[in-house]
VOGU-3710 file (C-alpha; in Angstrom, 3 decimals, decimal comma):
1> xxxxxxxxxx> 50,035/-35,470/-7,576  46,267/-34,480/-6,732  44,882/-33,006/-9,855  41,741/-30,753/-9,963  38,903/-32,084/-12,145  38,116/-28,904/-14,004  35,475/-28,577/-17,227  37,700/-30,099/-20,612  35,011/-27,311/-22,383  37,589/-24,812/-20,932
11> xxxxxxxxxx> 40,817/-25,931/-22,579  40,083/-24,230/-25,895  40,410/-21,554/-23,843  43,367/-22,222/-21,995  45,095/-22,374/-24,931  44,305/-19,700/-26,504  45,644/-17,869/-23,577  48,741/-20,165/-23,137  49,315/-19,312/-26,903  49,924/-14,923/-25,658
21> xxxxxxxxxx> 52,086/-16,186/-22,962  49,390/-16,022/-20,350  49,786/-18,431/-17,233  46,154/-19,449/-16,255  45,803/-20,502/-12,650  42,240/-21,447/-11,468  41,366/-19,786/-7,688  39,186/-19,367/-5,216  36,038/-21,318/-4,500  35,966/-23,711/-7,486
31> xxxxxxxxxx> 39,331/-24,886/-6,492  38,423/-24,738/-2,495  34,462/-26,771/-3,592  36,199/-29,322/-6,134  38,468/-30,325/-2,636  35,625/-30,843/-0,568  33,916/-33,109/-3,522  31,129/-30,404/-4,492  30,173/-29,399/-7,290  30,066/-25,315/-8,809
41> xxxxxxxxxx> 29,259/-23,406/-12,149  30,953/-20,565/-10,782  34,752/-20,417/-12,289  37,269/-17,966/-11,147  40,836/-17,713/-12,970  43,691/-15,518/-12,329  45,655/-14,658/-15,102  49,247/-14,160/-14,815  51,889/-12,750/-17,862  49,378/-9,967/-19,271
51> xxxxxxxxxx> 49,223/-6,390/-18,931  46,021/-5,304/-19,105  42,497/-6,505/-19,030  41,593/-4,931/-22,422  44,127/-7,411/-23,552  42,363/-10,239/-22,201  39,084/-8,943/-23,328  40,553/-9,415/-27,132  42,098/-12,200/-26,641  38,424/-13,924/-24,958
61> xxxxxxxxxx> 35,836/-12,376/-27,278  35,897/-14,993/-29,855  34,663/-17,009/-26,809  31,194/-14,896/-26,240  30,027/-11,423/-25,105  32,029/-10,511/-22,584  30,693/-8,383/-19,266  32,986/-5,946/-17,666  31,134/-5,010/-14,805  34,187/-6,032/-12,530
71> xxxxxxxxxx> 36,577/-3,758/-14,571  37,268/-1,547/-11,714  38,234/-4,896/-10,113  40,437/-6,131/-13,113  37,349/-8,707/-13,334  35,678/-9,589/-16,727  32,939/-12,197/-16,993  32,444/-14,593/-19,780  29,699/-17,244/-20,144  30,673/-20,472/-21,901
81> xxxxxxxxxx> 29,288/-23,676/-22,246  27,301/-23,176/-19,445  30,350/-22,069/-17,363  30,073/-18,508/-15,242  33,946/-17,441/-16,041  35,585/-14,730/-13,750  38,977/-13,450/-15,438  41,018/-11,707/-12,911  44,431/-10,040/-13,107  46,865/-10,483/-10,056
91> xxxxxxxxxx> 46,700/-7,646/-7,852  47,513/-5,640/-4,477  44,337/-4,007/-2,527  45,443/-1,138/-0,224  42,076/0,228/1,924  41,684/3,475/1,267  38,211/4,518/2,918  35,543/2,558/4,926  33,698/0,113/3,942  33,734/-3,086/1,889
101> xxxxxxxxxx> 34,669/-1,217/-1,687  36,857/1,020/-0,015  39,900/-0,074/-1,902  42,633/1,308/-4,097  43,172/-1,915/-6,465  46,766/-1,976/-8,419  47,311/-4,964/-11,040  50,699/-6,556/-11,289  51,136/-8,979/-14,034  53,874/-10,855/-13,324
111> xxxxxxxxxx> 53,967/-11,175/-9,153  54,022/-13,905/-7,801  51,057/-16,486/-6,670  51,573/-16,055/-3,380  52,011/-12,542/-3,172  49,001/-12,419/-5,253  47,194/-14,881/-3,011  47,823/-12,919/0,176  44,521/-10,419/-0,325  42,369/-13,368/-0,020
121> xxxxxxxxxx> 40,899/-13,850/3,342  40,720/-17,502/4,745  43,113/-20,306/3,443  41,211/-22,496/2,007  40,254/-19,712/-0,824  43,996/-18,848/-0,985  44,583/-22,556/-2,951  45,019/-22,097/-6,908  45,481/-24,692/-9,458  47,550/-24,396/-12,383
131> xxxxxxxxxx> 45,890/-25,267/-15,346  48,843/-25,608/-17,649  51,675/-27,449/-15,262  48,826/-29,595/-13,804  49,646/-28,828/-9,937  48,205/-27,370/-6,979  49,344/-24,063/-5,251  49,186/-24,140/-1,764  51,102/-21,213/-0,039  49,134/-20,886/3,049
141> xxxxxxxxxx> 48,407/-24,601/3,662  44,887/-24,434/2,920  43,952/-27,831/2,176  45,335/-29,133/5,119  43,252/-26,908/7,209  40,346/-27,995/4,687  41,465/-31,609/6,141  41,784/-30,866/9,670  38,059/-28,469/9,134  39,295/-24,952/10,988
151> xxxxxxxxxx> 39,136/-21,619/9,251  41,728/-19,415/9,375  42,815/-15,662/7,819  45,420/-15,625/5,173  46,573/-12,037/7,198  45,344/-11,196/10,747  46,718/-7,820/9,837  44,855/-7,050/6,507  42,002/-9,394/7,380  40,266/-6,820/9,614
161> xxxxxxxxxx> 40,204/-3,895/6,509  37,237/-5,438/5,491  34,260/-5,809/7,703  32,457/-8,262/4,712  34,695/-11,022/5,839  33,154/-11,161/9,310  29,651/-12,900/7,877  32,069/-14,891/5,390  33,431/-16,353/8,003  30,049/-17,392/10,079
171> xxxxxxxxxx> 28,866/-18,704/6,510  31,836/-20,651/5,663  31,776/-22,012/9,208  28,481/-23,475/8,412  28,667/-24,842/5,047  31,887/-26,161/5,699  31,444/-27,536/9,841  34,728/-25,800/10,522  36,048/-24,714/13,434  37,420/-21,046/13,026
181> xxxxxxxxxx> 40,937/-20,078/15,100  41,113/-18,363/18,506  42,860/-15,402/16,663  40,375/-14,825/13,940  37,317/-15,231/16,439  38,976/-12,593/18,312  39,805/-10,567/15,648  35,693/-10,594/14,425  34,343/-10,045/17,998  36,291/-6,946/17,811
191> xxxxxxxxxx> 35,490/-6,058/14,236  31,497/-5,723/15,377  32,339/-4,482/18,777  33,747/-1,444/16,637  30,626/-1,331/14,898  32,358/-1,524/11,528  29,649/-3,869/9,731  27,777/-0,285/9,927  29,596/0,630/7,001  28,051/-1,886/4,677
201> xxxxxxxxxx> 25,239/-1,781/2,806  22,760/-3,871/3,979  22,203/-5,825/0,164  25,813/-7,110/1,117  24,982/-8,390/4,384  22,035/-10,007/3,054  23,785/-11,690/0,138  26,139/-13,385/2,736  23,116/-14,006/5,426  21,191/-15,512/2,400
211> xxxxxxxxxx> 24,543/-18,072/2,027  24,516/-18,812/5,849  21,061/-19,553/5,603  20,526/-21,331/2,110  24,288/-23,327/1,335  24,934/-24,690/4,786  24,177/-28,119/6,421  23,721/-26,715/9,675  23,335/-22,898/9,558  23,157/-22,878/13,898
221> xxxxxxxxxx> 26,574/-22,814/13,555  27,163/-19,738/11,798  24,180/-18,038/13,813  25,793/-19,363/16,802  28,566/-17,491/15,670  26,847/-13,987/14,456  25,544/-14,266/18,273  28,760/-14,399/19,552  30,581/-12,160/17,742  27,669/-9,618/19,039
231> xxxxxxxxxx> 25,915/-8,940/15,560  22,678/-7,865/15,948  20,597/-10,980/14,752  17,593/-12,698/15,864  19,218/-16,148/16,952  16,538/-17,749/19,375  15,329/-19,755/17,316  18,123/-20,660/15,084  17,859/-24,384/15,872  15,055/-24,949/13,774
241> xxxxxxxxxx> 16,666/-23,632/10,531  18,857/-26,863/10,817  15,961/-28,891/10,831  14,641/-26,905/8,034  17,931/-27,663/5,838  16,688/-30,924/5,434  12,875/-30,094/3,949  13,874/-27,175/1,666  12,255/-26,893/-1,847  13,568/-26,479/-5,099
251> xxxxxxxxxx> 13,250/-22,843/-5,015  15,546/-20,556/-3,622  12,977/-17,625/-2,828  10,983/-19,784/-1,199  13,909/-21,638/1,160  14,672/-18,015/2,214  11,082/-17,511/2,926  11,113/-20,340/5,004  14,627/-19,673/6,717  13,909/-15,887/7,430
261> xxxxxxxxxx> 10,181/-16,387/8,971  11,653/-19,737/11,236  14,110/-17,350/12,681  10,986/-14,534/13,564  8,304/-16,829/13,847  6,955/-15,991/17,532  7,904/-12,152/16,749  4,784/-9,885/16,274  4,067/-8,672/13,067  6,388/-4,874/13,450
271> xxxxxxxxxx> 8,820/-6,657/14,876  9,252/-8,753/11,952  9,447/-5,934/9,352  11,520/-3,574/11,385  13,946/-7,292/11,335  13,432/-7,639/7,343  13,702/-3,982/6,843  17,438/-4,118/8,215  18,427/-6,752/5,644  16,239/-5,940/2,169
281> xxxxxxxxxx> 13,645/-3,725/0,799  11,949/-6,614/-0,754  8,044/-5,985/-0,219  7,151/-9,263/-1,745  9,501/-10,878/1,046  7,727/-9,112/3,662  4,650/-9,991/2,487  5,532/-13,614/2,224  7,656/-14,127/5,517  4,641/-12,148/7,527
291> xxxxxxxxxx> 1,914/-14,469/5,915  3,607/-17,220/6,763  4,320/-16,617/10,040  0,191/-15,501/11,193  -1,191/-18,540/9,174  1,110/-20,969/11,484  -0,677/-19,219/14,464  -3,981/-20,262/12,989  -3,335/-24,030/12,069  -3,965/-25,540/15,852
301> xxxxxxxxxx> -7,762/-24,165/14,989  -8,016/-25,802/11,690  -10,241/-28,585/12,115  -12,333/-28,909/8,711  -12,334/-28,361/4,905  -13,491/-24,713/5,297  -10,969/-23,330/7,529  -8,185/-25,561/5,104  -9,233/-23,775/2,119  -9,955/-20,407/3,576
311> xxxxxxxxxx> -5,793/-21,035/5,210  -4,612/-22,057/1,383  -6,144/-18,097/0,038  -3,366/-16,654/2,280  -0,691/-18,630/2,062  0,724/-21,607/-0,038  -0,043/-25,110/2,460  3,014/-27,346/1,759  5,350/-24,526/2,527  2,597/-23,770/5,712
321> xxxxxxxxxx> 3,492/-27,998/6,832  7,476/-27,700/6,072  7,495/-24,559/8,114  5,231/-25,317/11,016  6,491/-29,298/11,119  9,814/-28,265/11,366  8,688/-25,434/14,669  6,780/-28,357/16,219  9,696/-31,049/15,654  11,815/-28,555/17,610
331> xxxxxxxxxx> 9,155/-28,467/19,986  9,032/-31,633/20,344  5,498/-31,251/20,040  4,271/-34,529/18,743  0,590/-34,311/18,469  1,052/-31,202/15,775  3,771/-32,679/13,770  0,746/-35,582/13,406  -2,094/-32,897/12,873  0,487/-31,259/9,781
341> xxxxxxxxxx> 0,864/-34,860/8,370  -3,077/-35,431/8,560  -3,516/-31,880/6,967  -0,897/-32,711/4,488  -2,942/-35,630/3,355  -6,080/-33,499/3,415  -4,788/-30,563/1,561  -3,445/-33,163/-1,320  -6,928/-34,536/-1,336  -8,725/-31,248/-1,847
351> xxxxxxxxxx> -6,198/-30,525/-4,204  -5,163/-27,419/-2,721  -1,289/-28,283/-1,539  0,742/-25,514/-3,916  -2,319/-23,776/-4,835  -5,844/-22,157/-3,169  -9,753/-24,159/-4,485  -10,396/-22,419/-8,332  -13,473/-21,065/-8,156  -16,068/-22,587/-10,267
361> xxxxxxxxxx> -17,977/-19,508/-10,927  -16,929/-16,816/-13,048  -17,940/-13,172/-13,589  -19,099/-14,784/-17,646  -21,803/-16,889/-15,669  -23,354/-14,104/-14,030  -23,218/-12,660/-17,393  -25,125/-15,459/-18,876  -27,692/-15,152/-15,945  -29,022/-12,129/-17,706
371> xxxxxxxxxx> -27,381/-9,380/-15,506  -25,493/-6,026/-16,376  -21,869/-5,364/-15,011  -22,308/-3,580/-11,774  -19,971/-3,248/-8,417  -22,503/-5,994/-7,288  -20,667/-8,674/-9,545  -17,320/-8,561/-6,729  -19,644/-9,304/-3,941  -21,527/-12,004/-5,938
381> xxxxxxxxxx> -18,076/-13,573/-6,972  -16,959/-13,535/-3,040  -20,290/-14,992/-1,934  -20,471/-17,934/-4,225  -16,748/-18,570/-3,773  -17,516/-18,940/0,145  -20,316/-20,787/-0,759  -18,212/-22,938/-2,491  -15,611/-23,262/0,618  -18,075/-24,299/2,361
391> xxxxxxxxxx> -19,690/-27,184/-0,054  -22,586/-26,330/-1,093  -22,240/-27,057/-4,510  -19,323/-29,488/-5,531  -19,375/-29,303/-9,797  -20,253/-26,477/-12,204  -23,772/-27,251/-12,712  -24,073/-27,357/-9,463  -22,597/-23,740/-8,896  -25,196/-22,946/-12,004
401> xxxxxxxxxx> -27,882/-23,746/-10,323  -26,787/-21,981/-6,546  -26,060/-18,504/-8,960  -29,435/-19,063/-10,228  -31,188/-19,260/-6,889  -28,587/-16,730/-5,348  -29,825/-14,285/-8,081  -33,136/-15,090/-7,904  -33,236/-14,450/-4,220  -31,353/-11,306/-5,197
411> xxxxx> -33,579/-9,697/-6,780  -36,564/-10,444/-4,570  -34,627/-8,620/-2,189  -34,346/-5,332/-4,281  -38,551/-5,018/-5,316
//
């Protein structure tokens, strides 16, 4: 019997539910992850023997606060123990209108797993576990095509209502190295041949692009994929995100960062935006991916401190080196990959790696100096700061005494 290692935390609440004749069968993801050994916070279970979610909401609220966002969805959200719990009633989803919300959602309480399982789109999300009995649910044979690695649709038929599951299934392609069927490619070529990703907002395409780009081993393969299924999506230079994968930070903003400006990073500058602008409205994003990509341009010309520091006011150096490294190991462009390693070293040494030289010189010192605030104080500020760049004082007495003359030659300059 294969049993799925879920949180013990959770059987308080299992319980409690098993106690109001509620059947609680663990879906989705968590089940699909905890088969392929990985690890998730993320907990969806589907509730079976209750007749409506305001039931379930009493039943959980000695638990914590519980969010009902989803309620439209017969979802409610619970945090516990650490846990991200989705509560979900089984239900039918008959499309309506266009788009990826375009559904008319009935809850049944009592069908059946399968029946219930059917919506779902691939297999290997189609697998529940029941909690109570101790077993896994397998109608559609998704964990053996978890074994053999190919994705396939729960329902050709139903599968193309929803044009979201196109970029689930280039994302799940690459996280997972599967290979998706003949009759589900086809079925997705066709899908954006129709144009019908046009009727999602572009936050939802992002959210799944952000997936391909950030969860996957080797996110080529779900680009490769976008590509062929004719999305519209820069995929030259796809290869080097899969070097990337294996240099990313602990941040998640800035792994997108890096992702997003590999894929653009020989665009010109409107070319880039009018590619961001399709996916986000995210002006800090743009700012970032665009900085990134012009201060790559400028590191074959960096050759001393100066030009380091004056690269580390415009953009942050070790994520300069993991981006431009990875471009020039794709290259196969030796003698930069060195130079990057060398101005690694350098940048550490100047102690400006994660963060641009702190100026030594304040506006209080020109304050102490005897002068009044004027305008003059920003240029003074820029002037010893570039003076600074450039060496000619290394400490803060030092810097005292270069304000001094500075000021001194200042003022001869007014009389």
């Amino acid at each position: 019997m294969e049993i799925i290692d879920y949180p013990t935390e959770l059987d308080i609440i299992f319980d409690t539910l098993k106690k109001s004749g509620i059947k609680p069968i663990l879906v989705g993801g968590y089940v699909r992850d905890k088969l392929l050994n990985e690890e998730s916070k993320d907990i969806d279970i589907e509730l079976y023997g209750v007749s409506s979610l305001d039931k379930v909401e009493e039943i959980l609220q000695k638990f914590g606060a519980i969010n009902s966002v989803g309620k439209s969805f017969a979802v409610c959200k619970l945090k516990f123990e650490g846990y991200e719990l989705d509560f979900s009633l089984p239900r039918k989803d008959n499309k309506t209108k266009s788009g990826h919300r375009g559904f008319d959602i009935e809850v049944y309480p009592y069908l059946d797993f399968k029946t219930a399982a059917s919506r779902r789109d691939f297999t290997i999300n189609a697998i529940g576990y029941d909690v109570m009995e101790k077993k896994i649910v397998d109608p559609f044979s998704g964990r053996e095509d978890l074994k053999k690695r190919v994705l396939r649709a729960v329902d050709l038929e139903s599968f193309g209502q929803d044009p979201l599951r196109v970029l689930r299934a280039t994302q799940f392609c690459a996280r997972f190295n599967l290979q998706i069927k003949h009759n589900l490619y086809l079925i997705c070529k066709d899908m954006v041949s129709k144009n019908l990703l046009a009727e999602l907002p572009k936050e939802r395409i992002f959210e799944e692009i952000k997936k391909l780009l950030l969860k996957s081993q080797k996110p080529s393969i779900g680009l490769n994929l976008l590509n062929q299924f004719g999305f519209d999506f820069p995929t030259k230079n796809m290869f080097i995100t899969d070097i990337l994968v294996k240099k990313l930070t602990a941040n998640e903003q800035t792994n997108l960062v890096l992702m997003l400006a590999a894929l653009c990073y020989n665009f010109k500058q409107n070319d880039i935006e009018l590619f961001l602008s399709k996916l986000t409205n995210e002006k800090e994003l743009f700012h970032r991916v665009v900085s990134l990509v012009e201060t790559h341009k400028k590191l074959d010309n960096l050759n001393d401190d100066y030009t380091l520091y004056k690269l580390a006011t415009l953009t942050n150096i070790r994520e300069l080196l993991i981006f431009s490294s990875s471009i020039y190991s794709t290259d196969d462009n030796s003698k930069m990959v060195k130079k990057c390693e060398d101005i690694y070293k350098k940048a550490e040494e100047l102690g400006i790696i994660d963060k641009k030289l702190q100026p030594l010189l304040m506006g209080k010192d020109i304050l102490k100096l005897g002068l009044h605030p004027s305008p003059k104080f920003s240029q003074i500020l820029d002037d010893a700061y570039e003076a600074q760049m450039h060496g000619k004082f290394k400490n803060y007495d030092e810097a005292l005494l270069w304000l001094k003359e500075y000021i001194k030659a200042l003022s001869c300059q007014s009389l």
